[in-house]
VOPAGU-2260 file (C-alpha; in pm, 1 decimal, decimal comma):
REM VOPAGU-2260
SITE   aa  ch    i         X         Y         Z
SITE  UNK   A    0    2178,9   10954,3    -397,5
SITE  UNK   A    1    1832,6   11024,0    -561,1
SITE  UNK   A    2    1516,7   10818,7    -414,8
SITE  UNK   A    3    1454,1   10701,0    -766,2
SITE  UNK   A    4    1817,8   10501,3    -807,9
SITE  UNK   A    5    1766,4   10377,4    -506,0
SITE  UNK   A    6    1466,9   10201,6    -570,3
SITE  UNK   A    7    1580,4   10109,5    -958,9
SITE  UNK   A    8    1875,7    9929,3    -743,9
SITE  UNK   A    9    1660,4    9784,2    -485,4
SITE  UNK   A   10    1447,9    9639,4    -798,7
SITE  UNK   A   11    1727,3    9491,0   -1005,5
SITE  UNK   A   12    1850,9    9287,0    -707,7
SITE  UNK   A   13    1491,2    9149,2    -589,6
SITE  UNK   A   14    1471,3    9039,3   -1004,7
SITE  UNK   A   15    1823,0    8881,5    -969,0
SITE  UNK   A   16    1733,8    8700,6    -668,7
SITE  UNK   A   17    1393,5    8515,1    -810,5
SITE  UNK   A   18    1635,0    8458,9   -1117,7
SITE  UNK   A   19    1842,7    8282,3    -918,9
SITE  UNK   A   20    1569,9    8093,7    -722,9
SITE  UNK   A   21    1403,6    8022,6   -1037,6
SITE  UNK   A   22    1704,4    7855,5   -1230,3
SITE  UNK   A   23    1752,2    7609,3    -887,4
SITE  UNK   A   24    1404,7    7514,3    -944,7
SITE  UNK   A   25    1383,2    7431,9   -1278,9
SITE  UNK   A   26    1749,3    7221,2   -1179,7
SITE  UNK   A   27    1611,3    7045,5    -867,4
SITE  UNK   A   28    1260,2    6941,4   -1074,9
SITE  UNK   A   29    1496,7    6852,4   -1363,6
SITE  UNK   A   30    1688,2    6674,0   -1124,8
SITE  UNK   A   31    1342,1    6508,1    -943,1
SITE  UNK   A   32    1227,6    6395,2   -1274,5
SITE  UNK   A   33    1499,7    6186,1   -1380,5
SITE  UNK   A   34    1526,3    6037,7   -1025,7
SITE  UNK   A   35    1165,7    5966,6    -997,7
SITE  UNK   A   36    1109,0    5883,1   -1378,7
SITE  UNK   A   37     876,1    5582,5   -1477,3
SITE  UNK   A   38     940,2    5242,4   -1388,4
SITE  UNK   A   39    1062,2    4975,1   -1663,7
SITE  UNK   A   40     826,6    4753,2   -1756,9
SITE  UNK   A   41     844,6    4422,6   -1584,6
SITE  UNK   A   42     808,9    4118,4   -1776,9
SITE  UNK   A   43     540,2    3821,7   -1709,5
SITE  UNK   A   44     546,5    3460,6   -1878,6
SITE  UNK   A   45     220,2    3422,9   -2058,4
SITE  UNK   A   46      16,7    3181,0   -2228,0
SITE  UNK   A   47    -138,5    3202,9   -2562,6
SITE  UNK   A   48    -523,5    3074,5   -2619,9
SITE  UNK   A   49    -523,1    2752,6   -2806,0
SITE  UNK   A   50    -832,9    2479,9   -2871,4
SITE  UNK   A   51    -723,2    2133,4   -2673,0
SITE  UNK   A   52    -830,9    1816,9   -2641,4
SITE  UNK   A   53    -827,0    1686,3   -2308,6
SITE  UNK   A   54    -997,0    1382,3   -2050,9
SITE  UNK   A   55   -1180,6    1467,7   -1735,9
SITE  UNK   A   56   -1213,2    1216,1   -1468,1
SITE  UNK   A   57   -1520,6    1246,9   -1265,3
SITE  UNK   A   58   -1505,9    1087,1    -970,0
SITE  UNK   A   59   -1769,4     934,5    -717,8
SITE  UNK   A   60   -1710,7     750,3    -399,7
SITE  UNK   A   61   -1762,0     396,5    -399,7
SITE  UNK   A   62   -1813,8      80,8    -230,3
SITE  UNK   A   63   -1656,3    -268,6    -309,8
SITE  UNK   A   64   -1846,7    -563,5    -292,1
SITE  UNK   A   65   -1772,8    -933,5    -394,4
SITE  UNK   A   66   -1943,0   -1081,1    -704,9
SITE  UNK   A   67   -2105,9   -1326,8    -447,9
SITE  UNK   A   68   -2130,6   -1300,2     -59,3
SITE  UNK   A   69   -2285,3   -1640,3      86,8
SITE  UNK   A   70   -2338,9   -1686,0     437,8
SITE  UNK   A   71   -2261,3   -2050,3     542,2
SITE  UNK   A   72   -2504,2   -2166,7     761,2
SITE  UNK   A   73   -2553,9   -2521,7     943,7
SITE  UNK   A   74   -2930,6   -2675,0     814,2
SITE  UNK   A   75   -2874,8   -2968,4    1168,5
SITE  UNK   A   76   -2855,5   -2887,0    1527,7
SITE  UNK   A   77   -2503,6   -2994,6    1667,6
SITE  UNK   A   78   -2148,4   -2953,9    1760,3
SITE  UNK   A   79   -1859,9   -2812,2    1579,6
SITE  UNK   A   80   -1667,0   -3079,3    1557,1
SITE  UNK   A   81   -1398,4   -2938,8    1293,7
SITE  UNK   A   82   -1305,2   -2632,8    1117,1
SITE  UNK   A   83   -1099,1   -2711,3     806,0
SITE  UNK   A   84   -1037,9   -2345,6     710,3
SITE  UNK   A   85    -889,3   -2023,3     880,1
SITE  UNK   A   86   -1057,2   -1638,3     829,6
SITE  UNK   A   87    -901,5   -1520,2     499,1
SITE  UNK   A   88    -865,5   -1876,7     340,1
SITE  UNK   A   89    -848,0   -1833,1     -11,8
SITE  UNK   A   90   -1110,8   -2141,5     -84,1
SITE  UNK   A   91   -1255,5   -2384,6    -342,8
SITE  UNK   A   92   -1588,7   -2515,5    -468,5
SITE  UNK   A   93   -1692,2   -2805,3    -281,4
SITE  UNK   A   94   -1393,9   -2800,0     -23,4
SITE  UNK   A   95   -1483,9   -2895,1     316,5
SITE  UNK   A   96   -1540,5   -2625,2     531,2
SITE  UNK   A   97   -1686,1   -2720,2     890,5
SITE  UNK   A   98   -1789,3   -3043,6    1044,7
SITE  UNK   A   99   -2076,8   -3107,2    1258,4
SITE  UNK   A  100   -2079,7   -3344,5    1512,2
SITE  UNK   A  101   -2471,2   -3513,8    1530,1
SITE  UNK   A  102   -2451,1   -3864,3    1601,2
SITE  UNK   A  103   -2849,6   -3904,6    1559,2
SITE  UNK   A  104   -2820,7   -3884,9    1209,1
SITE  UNK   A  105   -2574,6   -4167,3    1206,7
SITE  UNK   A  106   -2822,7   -4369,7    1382,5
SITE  UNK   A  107   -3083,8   -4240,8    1159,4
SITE  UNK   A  108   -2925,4   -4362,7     847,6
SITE  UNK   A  109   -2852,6   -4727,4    1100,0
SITE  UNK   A  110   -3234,5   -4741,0    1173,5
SITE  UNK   A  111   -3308,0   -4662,0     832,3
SITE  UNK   A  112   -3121,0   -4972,7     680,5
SITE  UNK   A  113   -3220,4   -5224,2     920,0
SITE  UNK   A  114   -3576,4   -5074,8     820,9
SITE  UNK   A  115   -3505,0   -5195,1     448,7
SITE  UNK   A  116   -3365,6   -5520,3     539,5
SITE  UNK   A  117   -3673,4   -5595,4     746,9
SITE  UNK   A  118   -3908,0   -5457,2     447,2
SITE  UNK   A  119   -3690,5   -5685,5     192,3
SITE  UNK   A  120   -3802,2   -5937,5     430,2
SITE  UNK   A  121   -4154,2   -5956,8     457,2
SITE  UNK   A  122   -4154,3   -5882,1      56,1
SITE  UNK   A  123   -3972,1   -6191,4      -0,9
SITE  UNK   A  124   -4218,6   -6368,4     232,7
SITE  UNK   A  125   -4501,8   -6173,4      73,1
SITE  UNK   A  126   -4370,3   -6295,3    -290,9
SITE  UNK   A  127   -4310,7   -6678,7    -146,3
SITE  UNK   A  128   -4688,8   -6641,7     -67,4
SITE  UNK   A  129   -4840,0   -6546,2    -400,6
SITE  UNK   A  130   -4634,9   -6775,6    -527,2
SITE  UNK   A  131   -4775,8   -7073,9    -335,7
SITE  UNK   A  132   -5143,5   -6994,3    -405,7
SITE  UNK   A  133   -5124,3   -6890,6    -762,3
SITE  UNK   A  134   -5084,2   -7292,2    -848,4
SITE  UNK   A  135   -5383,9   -7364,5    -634,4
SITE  UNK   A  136   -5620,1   -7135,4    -756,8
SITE  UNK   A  137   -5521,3   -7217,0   -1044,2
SITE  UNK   A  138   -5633,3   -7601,4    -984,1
SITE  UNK   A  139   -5930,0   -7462,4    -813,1
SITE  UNK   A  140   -5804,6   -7581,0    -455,1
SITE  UNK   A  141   -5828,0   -7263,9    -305,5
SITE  UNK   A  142   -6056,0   -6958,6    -416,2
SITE  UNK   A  143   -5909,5   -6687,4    -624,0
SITE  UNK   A  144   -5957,1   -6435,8    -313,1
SITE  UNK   A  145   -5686,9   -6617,4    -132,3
SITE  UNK   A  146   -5453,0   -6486,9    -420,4
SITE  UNK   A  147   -5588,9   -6142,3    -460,3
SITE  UNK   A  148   -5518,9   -6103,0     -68,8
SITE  UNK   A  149   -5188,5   -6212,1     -93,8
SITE  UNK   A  150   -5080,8   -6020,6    -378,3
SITE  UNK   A  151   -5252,3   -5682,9    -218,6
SITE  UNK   A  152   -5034,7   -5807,7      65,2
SITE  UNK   A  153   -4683,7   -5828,2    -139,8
SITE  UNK   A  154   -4800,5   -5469,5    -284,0
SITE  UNK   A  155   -4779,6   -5311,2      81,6
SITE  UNK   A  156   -4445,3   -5467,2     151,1
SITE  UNK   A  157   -4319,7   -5335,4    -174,4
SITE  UNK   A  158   -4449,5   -5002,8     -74,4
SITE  UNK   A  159   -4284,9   -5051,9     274,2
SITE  UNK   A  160   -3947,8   -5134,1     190,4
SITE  UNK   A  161   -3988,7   -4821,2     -62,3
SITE  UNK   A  162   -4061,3   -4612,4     201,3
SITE  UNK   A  163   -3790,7   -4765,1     430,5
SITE  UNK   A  164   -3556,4   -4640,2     127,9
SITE  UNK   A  165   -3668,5   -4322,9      99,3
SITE  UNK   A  166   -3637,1   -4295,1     474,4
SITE  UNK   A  167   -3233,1   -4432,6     416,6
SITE  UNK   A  168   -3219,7   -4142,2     156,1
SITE  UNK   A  169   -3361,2   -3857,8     388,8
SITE  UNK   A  170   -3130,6   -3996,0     710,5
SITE  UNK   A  171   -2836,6   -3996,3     432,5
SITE  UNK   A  172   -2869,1   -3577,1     367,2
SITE  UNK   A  173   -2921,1   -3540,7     693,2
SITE  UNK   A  174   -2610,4   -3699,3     773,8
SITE  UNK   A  175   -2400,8   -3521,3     481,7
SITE  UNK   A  176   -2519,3   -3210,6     674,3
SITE  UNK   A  177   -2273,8   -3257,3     910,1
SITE  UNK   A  178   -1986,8   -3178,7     651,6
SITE  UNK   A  179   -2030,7   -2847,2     526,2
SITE  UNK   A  180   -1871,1   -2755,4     218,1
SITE  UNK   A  181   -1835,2   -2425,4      31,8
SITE  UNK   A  182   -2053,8   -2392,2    -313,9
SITE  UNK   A  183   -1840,2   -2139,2    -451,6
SITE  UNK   A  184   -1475,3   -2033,5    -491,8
SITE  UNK   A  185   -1402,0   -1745,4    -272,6
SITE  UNK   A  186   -1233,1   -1590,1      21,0
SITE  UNK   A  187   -1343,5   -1697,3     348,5
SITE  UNK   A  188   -1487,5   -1412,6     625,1
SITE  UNK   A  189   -1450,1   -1439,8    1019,7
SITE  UNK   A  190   -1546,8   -1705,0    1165,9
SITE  UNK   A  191   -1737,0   -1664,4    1501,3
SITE  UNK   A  192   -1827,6   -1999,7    1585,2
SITE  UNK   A  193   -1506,3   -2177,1    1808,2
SITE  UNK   A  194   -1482,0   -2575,2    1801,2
SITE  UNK   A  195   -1739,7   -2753,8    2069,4
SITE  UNK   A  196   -1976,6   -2428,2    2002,5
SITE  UNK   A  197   -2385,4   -2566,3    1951,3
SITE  UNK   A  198   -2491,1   -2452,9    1635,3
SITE  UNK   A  199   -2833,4   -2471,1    1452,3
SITE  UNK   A  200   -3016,0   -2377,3    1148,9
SITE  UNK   A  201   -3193,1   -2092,9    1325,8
SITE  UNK   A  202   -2804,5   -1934,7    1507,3
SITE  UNK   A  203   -2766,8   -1571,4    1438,5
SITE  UNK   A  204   -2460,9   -1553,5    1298,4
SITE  UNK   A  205   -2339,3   -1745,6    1014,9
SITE  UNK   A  206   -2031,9   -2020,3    1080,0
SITE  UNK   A  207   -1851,5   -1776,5     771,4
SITE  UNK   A  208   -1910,2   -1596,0     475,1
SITE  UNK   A  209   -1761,4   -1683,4     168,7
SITE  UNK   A  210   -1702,4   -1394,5     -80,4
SITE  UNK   A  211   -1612,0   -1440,3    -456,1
SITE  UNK   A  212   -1412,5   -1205,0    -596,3
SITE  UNK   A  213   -1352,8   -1353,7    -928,5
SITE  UNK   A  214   -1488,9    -969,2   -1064,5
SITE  UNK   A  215   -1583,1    -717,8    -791,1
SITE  UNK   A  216   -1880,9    -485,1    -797,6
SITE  UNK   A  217   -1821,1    -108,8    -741,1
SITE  UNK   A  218   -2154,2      68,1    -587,1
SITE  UNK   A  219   -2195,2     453,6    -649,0
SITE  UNK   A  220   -2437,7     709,7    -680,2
SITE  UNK   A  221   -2508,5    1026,0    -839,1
SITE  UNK   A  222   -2710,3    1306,4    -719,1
SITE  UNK   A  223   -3014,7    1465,3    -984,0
SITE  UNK   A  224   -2753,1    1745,6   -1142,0
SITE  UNK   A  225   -2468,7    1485,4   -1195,5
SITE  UNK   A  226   -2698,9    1284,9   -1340,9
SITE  UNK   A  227   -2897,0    1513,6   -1574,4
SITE  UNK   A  228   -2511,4    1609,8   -1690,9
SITE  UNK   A  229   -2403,6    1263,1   -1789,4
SITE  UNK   A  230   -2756,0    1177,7   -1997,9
SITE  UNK   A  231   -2628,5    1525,2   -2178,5
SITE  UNK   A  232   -2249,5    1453,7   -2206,8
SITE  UNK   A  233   -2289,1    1107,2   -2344,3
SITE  UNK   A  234   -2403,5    1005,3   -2687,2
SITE  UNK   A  235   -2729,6     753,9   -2703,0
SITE  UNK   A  236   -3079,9     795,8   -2709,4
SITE  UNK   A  237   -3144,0     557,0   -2391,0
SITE  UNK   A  238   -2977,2     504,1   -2077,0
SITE  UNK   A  239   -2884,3     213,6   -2135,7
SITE  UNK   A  240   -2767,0     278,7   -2496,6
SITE  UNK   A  241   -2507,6     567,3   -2344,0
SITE  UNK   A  242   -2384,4     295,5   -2077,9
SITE  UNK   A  243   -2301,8      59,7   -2383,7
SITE  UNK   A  244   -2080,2     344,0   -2523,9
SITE  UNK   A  245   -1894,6     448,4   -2203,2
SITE  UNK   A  246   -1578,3     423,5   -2196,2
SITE  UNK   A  247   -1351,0     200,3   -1982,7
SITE  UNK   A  248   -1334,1     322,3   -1612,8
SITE  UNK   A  249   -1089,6     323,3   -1347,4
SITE  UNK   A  250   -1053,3     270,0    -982,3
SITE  UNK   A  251    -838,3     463,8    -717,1
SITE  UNK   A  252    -821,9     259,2    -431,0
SITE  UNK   A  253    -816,5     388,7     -83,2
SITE  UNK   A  254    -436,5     442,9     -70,4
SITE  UNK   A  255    -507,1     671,7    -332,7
SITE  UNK   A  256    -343,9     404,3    -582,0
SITE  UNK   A  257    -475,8     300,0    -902,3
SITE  UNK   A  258    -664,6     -47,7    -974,2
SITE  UNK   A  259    -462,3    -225,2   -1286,7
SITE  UNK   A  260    -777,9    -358,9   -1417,4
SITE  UNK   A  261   -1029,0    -147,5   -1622,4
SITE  UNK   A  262   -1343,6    -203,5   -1481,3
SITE  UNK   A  263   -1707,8    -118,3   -1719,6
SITE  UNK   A  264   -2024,2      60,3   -1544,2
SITE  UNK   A  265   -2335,4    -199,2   -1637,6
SITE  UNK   A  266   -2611,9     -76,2   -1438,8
SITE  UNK   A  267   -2780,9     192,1   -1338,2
SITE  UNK   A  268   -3098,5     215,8   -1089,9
SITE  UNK   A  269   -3386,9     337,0   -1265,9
SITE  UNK   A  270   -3510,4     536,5    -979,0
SITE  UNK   A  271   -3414,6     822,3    -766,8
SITE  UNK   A  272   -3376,6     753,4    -426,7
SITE  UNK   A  273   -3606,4    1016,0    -295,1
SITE  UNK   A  274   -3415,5     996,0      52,5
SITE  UNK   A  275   -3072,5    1084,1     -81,8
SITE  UNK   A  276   -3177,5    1243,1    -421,9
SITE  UNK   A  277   -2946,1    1025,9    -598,7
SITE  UNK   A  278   -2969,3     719,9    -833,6
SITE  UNK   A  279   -2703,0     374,4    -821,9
SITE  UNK   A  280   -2500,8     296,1   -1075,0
SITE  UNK   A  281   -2246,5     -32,6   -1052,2
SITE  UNK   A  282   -1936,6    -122,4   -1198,5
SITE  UNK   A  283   -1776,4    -492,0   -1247,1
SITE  UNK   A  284   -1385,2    -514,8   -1215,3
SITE  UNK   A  285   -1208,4    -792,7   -1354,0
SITE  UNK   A  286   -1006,3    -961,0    -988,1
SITE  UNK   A  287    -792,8   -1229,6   -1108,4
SITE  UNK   A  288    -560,7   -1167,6    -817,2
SITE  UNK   A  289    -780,3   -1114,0    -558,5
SITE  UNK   A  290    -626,9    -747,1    -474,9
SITE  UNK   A  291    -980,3    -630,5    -372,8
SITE  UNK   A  292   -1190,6    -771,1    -101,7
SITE  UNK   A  293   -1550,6    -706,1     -40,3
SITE  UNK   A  294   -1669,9    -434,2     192,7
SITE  UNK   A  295   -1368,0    -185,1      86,7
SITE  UNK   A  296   -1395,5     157,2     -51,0
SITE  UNK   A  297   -1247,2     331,8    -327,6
SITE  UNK   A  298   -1307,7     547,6    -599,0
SITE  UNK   A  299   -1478,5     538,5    -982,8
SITE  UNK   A  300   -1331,4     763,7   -1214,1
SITE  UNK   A  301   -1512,2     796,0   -1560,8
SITE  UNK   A  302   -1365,1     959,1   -1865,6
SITE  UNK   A  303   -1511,5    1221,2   -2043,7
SITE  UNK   A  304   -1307,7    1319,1   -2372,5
SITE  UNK   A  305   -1295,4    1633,2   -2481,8
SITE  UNK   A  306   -1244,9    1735,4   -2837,1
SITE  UNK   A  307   -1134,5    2140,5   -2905,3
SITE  UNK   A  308   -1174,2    2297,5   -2575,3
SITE  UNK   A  309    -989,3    2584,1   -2364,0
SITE  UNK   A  310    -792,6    2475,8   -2089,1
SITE  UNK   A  311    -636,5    2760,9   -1876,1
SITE  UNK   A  312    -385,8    2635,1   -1582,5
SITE  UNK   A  313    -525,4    2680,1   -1233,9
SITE  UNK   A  314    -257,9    2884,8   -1090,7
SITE  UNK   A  315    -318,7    3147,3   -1406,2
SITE  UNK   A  316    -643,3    3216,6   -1242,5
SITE  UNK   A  317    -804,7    3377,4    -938,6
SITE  UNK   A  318   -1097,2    3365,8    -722,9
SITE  UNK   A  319   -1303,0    3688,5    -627,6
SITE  UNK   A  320   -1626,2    3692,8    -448,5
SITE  UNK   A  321   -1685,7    3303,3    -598,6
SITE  UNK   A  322   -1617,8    3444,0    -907,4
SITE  UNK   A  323   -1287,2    3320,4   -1147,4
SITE  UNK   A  324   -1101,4    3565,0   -1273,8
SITE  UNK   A  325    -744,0    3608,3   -1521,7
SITE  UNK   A  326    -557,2    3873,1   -1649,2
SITE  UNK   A  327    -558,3    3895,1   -1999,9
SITE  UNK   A  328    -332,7    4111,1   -2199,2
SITE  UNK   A  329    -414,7    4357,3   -2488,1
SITE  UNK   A  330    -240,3    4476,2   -2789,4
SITE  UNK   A  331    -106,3    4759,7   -2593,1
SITE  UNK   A  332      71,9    4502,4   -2355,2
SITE  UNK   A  333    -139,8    4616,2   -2040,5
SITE  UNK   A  334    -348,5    4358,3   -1851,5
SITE  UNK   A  335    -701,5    4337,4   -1772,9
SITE  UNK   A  336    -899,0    4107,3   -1526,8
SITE  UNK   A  337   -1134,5    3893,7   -1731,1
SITE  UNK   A  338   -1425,9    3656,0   -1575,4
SITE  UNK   A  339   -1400,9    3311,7   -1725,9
SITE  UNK   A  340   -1711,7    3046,1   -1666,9
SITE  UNK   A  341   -1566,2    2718,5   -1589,0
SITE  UNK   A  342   -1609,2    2328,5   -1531,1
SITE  UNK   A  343   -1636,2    2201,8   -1201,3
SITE  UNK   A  344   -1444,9    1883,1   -1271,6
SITE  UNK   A  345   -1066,2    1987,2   -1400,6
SITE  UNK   A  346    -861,2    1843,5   -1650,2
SITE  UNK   A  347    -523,2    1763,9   -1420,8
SITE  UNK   A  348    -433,9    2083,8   -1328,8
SITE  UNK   A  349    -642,7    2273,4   -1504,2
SITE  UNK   A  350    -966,2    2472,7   -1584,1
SITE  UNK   A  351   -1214,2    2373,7   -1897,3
SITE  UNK   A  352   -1274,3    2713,1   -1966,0
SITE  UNK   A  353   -1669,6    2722,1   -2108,2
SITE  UNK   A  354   -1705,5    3158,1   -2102,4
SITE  UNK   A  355   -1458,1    3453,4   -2149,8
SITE  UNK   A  356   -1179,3    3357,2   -2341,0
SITE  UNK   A  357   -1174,6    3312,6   -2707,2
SITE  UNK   A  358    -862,2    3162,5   -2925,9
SITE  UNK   A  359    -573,9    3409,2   -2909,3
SITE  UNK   A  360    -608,5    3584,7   -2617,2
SITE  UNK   A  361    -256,3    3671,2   -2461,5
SITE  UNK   A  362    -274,5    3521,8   -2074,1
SITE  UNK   A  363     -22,7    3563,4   -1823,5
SITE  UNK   A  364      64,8    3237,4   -1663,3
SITE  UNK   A  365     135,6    3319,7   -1304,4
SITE  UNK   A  366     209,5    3603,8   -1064,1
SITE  UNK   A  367     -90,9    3736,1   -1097,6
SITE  UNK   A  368     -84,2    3820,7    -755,3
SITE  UNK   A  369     111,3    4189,1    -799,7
SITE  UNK   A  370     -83,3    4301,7   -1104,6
SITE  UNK   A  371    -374,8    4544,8   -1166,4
SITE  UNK   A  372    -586,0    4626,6   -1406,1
SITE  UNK   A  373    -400,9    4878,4   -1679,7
SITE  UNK   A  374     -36,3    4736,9   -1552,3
SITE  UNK   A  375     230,2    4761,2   -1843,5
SITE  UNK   A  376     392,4    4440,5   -1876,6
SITE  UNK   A  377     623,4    4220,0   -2138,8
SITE  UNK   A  378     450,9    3885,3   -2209,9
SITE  UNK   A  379     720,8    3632,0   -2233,5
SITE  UNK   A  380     480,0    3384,6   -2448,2
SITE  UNK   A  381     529,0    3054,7   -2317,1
SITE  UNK   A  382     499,7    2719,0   -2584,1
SITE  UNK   A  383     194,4    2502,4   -2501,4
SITE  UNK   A  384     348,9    2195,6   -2459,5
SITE  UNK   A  385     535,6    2362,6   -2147,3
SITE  UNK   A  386     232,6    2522,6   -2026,1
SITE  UNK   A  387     -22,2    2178,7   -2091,9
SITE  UNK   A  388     233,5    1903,5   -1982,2
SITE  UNK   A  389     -26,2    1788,0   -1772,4
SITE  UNK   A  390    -313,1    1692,3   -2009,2
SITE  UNK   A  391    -382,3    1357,2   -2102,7
C-alpha cells in the first residue's frame, strides 16, 4: 500500500477517536451540570418595618425603708421588768411596750406627796396667822409690821407647797417612764434586751425599733448619664416639674415578683454625690398590708412611653465586634447585613431601633445564623401582631 493511504488512514482514525472523546465530554459536563446545578432558594420568615408604640421600663436597684423607723429607748435607769410584745409584733399607738422596774420613782412620787401635805400645812397655819393679826392691826393693838411679816410668811408657804407640786409632777413622769409605750403604729424590730437585763438612757442598743410601714420609701440612685437622659426624656422645664408628670411606677420585689401597689417618685437629691457620681431619688408605696418591711431590696421600674418608634426583636439581630447588626432584604430578595444604633433599655424582648432602618425595610426574623451577605432567599413576611406580641 502507498505511504500516503497509510497516513490518510492513520489520520481519519486519530479524528474519529477525539470525536469520540469529545462527544463523552460534552455528555459527562452535560451530565455534571444538571447534577451540580444551583441550589433552590431557601425560604426565611421575615418581618416588615413598621412605626410602634411601645413602654420601656428602666430599672434601678433599690432599697426599702419604713415611712418611720423609731428606736425605743428607756429615758430611767432600771430593770426590765416586762416585755408586752414579741419581734415582728404588728403594733399600735400608745400600746404598752416594755416595763421598767425602778422603785425610786415610786418613792419619789411618795416623798413628793407627803411634801404637799406638809406645805398645805404650814399654809393653812400661815393663813390662820394673817388672819389673827389683820383684826389687831386693824384696832391698832399690834403694829402693821406684825401683818406684813406674816403675810410675806403665808407667801413662802404658798410658794412651797407649789414647789412640792411641781416636785409630785416631775416624780409622776418619772414614774410613767417605767411603762414604755410605742408613739406610732408599726411593726416591731428585734429585741435585744431579755427580762431582768439593766437598762439606761445612755445603753447602746435600743430595747426595739418600731417601723411604720403605712407607705414605704424606695431609695435609688442614678449615675450623671442616666440622669442627664431622664431631664431629656421627660417633659417640664424643672426637675421638679418633670417629677410631677411621671408616670406611676412599679416595684419588682426580690423574688423577682411584682408589688400590687403603684408607687410615685417624689424626690430627688439636688446634688451629685461626688463619691459615687450619682444623685437619690425616692419613691413612696402605698402598704396597706404590710407586704414590705423596712431594710429589704427590690427594684424601681419607671415607664417611658414611646409614641412611633422601630422595634426590631432581639433574636432578629446580631452582635459583631460590639456592634448590632441584621440582615435586611432587597428588592432582589438577597440579604444584606445592616448596622442598626439602638437603646440600651429594651422594650420586652426587643430593640428600640434609633439608626439604620427606615419604615419598610424587609427583615428576616431569625436564623440569621446561616446567612451571608448576597444569599438568595424567600421572605415569608410575618404579620406584626405575631412578631410584637410582646409589647405593651
Amino acid at each position: 500500500m502507498p505511504l500516503f493511504r497509510k497516513t490518510s488512514h492513520l489520520l481519519l482514525s486519530i479524528g474519529a477517536s477525539l470525536l469520540i472523546l469529545s462527544s463523552c465530554g460534552n455528555k459527562q459536563q452535560q451530565a455534571g451540570a444538571a447534577a451540580g446545578g444551583p441550589p433552590p432558594v431557601q425560604a426565611y420568615p421575615a418581618f416588615k418595618i413598621e412605626q410602634q408604640d411601645a413602654t420601656l421600663s428602666n430599672e434601678y436597684p433599690a432599697t426599702l425603708q419604713g415611712q418611720q423607723n423609731i428606736e425605743i429607748r428607756p429615758k430611767i435607769d432600771g430593770y426590765i421588768e416586762k416585755i408586752y410584745i414579741d419581734e415582728g409584733a404588728v403594733v399600735k399607738k400608745g400600746q404598752l411596750l416594755f416595763r421598767i422596774s425602778a422603785p425610786q420613782y415610786q418613792q419619789s412620787v411618795n416623798n413628793a406627796q407627803a411634801a404637799i401635805s406638809s406645805a398645805e400645812a404650814d399654809v393653812s397655819a400661815a393663813q390662820l396667822q394673817v388672819n389673827k393679826v389683820k383684826p389687831l392691826v386693824e384696832k391698832d393693838i399690834i403694829s402693821h409690821y406684825d401683818l406684813e411679816s406674816a403675810q410675806y410668811t403665808l407667801q413662802a408657804r404658798r410658794a412651797a407647797l407649789a414647789q412640792a407640786k411641781a416636785n409630785l409632777a416631775t416624780a409622776r413622769t418619772n414614774l410613767g417612764y417605767t411603762a414604755i409605750i410605742s408613739p406610732v403604729n408599726g411593726v416591731a424590730g428585734n429585741i435585744p434586751h431579755k427580762l431582768g437585763s439593766l437598762v439606761s438612757s445612755t445603753t447602746t442598743e435600743p430595747l426595739t425599733t418600731i417601723s411604720n410601714i403605712g407607705k414605704v420609701y424606695a431609695y435609688f440612685s442614678m449615675n450623671e448619664k442616666q440622669l442627664l437622659d431622664f431631664s431629656r426624656t421627660f417633659e417640664g422645664s424643672t426637675l421638679a416639674a418633670k417629677l410631677n408628670k411621671l408616670p406611676a411606677v412599679s416595684l419588682i420585689l426580690s423574688d423577682g415578683s411584682n408589688y400590687p401597689e403603684k408607687g410615685k417618685v417624689e424626690t430627688v437629691s439636688g446634688l451629685i454625690n461626688t463619691e459615687t457620681g450619682s444623685a437619690s431619688f425616692r419613691a413612696t408605696f402605698p402598704n396597706p398590708v404590710g407586704l414590705i418591711r423596712s431594710g429589704g431590696s427590690a427594684k424601681v421600674s419607671i415607664p417611658q412611653n414611646l409614641k412611633s418608634t422601630i422595634l426590631v426583636p432581639q433574636k432578629s439581630t446580631y452582635e459583631l465586634q460590639g456592634k448590632r447588626f441584621v440582615y435586611v432584604v432587597d428588592a432582589a430578595g438577597k440579604v444584606k447585613s445592616t448596622e442598626i444604633n439602638v437603646m440600651s433599655t429594651t422594650a420586652g424582648q426587643n430593640f428600640v431601633v434609633t439608626s439604620g432602618l427606615k419604615v419598610g425595610d424587609t427583615v428576616i426574623l431569625e436564623g440569621t445564623s446561616t446567612l451571608q451577605d448576597g444569599t438568595q432567599v424567600k421572605a415569608e413576611v410575618q404579620p406584626a401582631d405575631k412578631v410584637y406580641q410582646d409589647v405593651k
